[in-house]
C-alpha positions in Angstrom: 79.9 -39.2 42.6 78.7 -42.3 40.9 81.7 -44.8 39.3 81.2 -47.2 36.4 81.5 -51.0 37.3 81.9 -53.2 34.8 80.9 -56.8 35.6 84.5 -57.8 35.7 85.4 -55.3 38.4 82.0 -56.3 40.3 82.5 -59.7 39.8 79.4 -60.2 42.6 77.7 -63.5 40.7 81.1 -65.1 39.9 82.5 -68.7 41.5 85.2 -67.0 43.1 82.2 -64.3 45.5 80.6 -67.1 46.2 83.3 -68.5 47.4 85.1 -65.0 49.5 83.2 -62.1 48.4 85.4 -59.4 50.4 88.2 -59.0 47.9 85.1 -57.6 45.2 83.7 -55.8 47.9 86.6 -53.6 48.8 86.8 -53.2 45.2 84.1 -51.6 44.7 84.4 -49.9 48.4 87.5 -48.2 46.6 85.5 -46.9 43.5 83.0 -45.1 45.7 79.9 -45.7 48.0 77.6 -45.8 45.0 78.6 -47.9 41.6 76.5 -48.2 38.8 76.9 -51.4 37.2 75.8 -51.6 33.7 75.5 -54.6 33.0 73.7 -56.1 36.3 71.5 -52.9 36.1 71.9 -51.4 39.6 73.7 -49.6 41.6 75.7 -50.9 44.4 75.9 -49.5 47.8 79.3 -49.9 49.7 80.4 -48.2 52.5 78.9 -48.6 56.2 78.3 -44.8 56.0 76.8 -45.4 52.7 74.8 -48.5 53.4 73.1 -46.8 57.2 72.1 -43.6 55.1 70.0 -45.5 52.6 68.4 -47.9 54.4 67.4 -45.5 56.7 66.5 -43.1 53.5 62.5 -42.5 52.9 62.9 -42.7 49.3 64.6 -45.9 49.2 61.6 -48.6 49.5 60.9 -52.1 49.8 58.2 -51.7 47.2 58.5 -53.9 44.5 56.7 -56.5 42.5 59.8 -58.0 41.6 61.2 -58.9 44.9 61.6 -62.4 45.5 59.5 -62.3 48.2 56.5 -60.3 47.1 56.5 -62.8 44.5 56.0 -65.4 46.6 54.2 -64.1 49.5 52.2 -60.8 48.3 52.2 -57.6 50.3 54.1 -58.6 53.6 55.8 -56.6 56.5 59.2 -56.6 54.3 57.9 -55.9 51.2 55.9 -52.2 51.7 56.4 -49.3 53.1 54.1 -45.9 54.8 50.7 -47.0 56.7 50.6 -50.4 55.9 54.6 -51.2 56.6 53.5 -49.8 60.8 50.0 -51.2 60.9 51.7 -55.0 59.6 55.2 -54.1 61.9 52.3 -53.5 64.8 50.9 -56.4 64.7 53.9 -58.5 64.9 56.7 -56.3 66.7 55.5 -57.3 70.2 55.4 -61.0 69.5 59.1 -60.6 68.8 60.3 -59.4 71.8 61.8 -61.8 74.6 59.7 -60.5 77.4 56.5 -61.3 75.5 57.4 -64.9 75.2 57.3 -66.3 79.0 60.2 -68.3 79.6 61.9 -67.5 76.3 65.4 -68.0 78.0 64.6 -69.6 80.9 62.9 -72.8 79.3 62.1 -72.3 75.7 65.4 -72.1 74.1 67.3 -74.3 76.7 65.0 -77.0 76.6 65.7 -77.1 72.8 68.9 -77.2 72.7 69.1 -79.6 75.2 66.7 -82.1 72.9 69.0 -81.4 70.0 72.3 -82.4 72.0 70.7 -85.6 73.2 70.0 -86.5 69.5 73.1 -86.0 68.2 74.4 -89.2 70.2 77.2 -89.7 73.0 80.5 -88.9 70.8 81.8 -89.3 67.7 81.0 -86.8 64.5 77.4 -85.2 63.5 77.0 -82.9 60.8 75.8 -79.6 62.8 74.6 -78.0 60.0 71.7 -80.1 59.5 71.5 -81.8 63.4 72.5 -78.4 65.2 72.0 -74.9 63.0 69.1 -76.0 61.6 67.1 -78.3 64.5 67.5 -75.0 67.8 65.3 -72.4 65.6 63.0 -74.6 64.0 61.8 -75.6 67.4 62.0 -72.5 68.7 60.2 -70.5 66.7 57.9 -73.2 65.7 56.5 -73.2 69.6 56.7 -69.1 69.0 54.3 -69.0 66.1 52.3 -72.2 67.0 53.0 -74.5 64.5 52.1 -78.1 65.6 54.8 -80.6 66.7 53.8 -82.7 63.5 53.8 -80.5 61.4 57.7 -79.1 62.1 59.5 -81.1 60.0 57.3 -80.7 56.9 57.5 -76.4 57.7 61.6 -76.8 57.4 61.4 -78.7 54.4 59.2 -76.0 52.9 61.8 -73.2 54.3 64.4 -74.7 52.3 62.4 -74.1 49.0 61.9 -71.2 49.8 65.1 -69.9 51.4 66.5 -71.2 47.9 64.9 -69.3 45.8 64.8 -65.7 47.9 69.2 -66.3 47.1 69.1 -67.3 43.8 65.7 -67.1 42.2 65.5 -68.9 38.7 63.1 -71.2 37.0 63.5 -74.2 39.3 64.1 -72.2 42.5 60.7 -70.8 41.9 58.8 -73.4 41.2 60.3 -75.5 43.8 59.0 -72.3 46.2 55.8 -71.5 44.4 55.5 -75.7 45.9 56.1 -75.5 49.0 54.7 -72.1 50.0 50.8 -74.1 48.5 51.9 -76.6 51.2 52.6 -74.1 54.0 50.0 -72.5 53.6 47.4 -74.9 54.1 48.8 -76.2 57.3 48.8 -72.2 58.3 45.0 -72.2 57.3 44.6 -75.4 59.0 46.2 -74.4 62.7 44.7 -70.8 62.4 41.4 -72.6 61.8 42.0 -74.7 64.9 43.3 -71.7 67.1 40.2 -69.8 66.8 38.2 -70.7 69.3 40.3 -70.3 72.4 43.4 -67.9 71.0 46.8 -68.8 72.7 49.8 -66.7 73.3 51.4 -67.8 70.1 52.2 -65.4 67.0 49.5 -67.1 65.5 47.2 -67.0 68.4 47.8 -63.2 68.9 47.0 -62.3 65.5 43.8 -63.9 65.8 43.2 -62.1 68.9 44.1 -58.8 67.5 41.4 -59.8 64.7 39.3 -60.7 67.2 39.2 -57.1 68.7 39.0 -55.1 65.5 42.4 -55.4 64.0 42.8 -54.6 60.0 44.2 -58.9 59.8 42.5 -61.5 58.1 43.3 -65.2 57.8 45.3 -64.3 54.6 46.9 -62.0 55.8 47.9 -63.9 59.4 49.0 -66.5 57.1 51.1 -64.6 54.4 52.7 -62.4 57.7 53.5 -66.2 59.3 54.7 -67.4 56.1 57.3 -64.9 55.7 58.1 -64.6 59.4 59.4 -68.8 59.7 62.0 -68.6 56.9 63.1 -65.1 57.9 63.1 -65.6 61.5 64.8 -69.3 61.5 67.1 -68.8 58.4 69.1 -65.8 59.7 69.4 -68.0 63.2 70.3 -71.2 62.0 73.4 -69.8 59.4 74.4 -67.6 62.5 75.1 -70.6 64.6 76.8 -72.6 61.7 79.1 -69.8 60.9 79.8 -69.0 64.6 80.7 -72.7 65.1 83.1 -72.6 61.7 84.9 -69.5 62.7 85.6 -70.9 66.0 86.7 -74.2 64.7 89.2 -72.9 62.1 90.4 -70.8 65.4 91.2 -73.6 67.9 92.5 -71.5 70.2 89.9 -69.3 70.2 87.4 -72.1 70.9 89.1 -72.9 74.0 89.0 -69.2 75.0 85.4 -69.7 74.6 85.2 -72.9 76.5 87.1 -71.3 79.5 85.4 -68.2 78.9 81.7 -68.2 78.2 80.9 -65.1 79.0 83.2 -64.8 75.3 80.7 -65.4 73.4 78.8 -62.8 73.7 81.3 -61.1 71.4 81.8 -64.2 69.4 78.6 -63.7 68.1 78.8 -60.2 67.4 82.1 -60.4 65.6 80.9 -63.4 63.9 77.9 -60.9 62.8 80.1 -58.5 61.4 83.1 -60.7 59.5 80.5 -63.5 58.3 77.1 -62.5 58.0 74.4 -64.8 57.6 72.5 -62.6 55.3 74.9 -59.8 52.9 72.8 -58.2 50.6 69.2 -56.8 50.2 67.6 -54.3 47.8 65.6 -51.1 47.5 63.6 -48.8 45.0 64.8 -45.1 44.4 61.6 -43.3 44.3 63.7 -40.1 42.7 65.8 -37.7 44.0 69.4 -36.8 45.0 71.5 -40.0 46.5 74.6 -39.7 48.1 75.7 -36.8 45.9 73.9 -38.4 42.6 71.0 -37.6 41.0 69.9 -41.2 41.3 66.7 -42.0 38.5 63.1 -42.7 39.9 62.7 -46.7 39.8 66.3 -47.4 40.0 67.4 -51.0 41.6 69.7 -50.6 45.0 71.7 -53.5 45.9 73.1 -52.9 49.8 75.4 -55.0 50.2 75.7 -55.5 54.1 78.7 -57.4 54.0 80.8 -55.1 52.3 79.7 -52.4 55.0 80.9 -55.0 57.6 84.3 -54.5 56.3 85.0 -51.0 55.9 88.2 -50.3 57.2 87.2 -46.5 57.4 84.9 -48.0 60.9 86.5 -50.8 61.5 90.1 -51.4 62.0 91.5 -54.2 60.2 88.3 -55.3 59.1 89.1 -58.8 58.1 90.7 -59.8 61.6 88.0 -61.7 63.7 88.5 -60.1 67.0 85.9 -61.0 69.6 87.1 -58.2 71.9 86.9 -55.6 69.0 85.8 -52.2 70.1 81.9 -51.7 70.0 81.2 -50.2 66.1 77.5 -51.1 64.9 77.4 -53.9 62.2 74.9 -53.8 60.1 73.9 -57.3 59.7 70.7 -56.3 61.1 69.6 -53.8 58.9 68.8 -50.3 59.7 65.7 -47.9 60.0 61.8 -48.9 59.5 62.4 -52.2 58.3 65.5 -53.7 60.9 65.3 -56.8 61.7 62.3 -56.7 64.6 63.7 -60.1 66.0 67.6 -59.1 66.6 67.3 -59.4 70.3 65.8 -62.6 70.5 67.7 -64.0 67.8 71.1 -62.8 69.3 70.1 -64.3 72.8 68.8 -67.7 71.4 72.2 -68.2 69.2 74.5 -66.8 72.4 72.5 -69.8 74.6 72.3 -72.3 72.1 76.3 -72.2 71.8 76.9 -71.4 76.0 75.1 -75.1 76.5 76.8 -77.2 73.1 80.3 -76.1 74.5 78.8 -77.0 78.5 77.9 -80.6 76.6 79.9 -81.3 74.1 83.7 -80.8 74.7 86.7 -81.2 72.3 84.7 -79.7 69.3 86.9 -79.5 66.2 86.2 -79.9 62.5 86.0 -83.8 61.6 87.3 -83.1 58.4 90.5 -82.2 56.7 88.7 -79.9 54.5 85.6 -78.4 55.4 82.7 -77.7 53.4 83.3 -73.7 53.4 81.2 -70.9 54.3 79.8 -69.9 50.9 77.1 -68.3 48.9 75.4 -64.8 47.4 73.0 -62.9 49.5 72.8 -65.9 52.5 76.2 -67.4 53.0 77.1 -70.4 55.3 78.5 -74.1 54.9 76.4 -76.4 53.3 77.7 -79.3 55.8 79.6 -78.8 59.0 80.9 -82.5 60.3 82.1 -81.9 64.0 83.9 -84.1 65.6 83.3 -84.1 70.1 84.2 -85.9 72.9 81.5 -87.5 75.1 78.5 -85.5 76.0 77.7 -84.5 79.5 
């Protein structure tokens, strides 16, 4: 049965859910796992139950002009669905996987985080938003893809843009996007270009390999799939590790669980998943036909909100208690059917590491401020600034 929201019980673009969005969401939890809102024109979907069955549902698709990141990007792996959604997903699934990348956690992601600690400085306060969260993915996935070493910092500053628009596309947002997307992409022409000849095992370098031996890819295409794949690949990393890190400093006694304990973390992460996604909402496209008990209409607007099916008390006990140690109940942070997130693994394992070696380094972490910036936002939520204060670095 489908319930009414008015914009006052939805409340989901108000000062206050950007701020602590969970008090809306069981709101609406409590009104029924589909809510039509009226005046934000979609229906919202809220229960874990709810939430799996759609995004797993055939006639709920990615296909739309007006998603943020179709405009932006054209026809990528997250924005179609049928034929082209595998042959795209096929050409970039195995690039994804840990085993592919030799070294992934033996070297790669160590030796990154290792240059990161060493640039924060001996002791004192850093703000690890910006000198932590955001440095371990960047050059990560930049060596992944094959960007050039040069060319990393100008990449992150594009990400930004465009990160900023895909969670709260206006005039400016967009623009700012349209902006650097022109600039991304000709340094992706430019280092596809100079990968040609001789084809490493990069993303890039694969691609071109695959285009090589008959693939359906051109240099477009390699460049739109690459364009999407660094903001989605080191956004969803970079506000994991900065929410990780704030839950565990406004839990001292946690964090020195998790200094004692490393193997902890591991669950730290996962809970951390589950009570403060980096990412809680997406959208589909009803292509027609009975939802969840509704006779939903053909081109309606789905918003899924992931958080909200984080916090279901009907799968997870006492939903908003961190508890590293909770019993194992899937999260959905990572999405669901055809289009789940293809680099969960490796994100999970290079967030787990990146935190195993700042806690090995860094001891006595705790906020350096009386009030913290706060975790925060709409559909990608983390602080803005996280100043740590640490004792000397080993």
């Amino acid at each position: 049965m489908t319930v009414a929201a008015e914009r006052a019980t939805a409340g989901l673009d108000s000062p206050a859910f950007r701020l602590d969005p969970y008090p809306a969401y069981a709101r609406l939890r409590e009104q029924g796992p589909l809510v039509w809102s009226e005046p934000d024109r979609t229906y919202y979907v809220t229960t874990h139950q709810a939430v799996g069955a759609v995004l797993k549902d055939k006639n709920a698709s990615v296909e739309s002009p007006f998603r943020a990141s179709r405009v932006l990007f054209g026809r990528t792996v997250m924005d179609v669905d049928g034929r082209e959604h595998a042959r795209l997903r096929s050409l970039t699934n195995r690039s994804f996987a840990a085993p592919a990348v030799p070294g992934y956690l033996e070297d790669l992601v160590p030796n990154s985080v290792h240059r990161v600690i060493d640039g924060l400085g001996g002791s004192g306060r850093a703000d690890f938003v910006a000198g932590f969260a955001n440095e371990v993915p960047i050059r990560v996935m930049s060596q992944i893809i094959g960007v050039r070493t040069e060319d990393v910092e100008e990449f992150q500053s594009c990400t930004d843009a465009v990160i900023g628009y895909f969670d709260a596309a206006t005039p400016d947002t967009r623009r700012a996007a349209v902006t650097a997307w022109a600039g991304m992409r000709e340094l992706l022409h430019r280092r596809v270009d100079e990968l040609r000849p001789a084809p490493d095992g990069s993303v890039i370098g694969q691609l071109l390999t695959a285009a090589a031996e008959g693939a359906e890819v051109d240099d477009d295409e390699i460049v739109r799939q690459i364009g999407l794949l660094i903001p989605a690949a080191i956004d969803t990393s970079n506000r994991l590790l900065a929410n990780a890190l704030h839950v565990l400093c406004t839990r001292p006694e946690l964090l020195e669980r998790a200094y004692a304990e490393p193997e902890l973390l591991e669950g730290i992460v996962e809970e951390t998943l589950r009570f403060e996604p980096p990412i809680h909402s997406t959208v589909r496209i009803w292509t027609g036909g009975e939802l969840l008990g509704t006779e939903v209409p053909r081109g309606s607007l789905l918003t899924i909100l992931l958080g909200s099916a984080n916090r279901d008390p009907e799968v997870f006990p006492d939903p908003d208690v961190f508890d590293p140690e909770r019993p194992a109940a899937r999260h959905l942070s990572f999405g669901a059917g055809r289009h789940q997130c293809m680099g969960r693994r490796m994100a999970l394992a290079e967030v787990i590491t990146a935190l195993r070696i700042l806690l090995e380094r860094c001891p006595d972490l705790r906020f350096a401020e009386p009030h913290p910036d706060p975790i925060e936002g709409f559909s990608f939520r983390s602080p803005a600034k996280l100043f740590l204060a640490y004792g000397s670095t080993r």
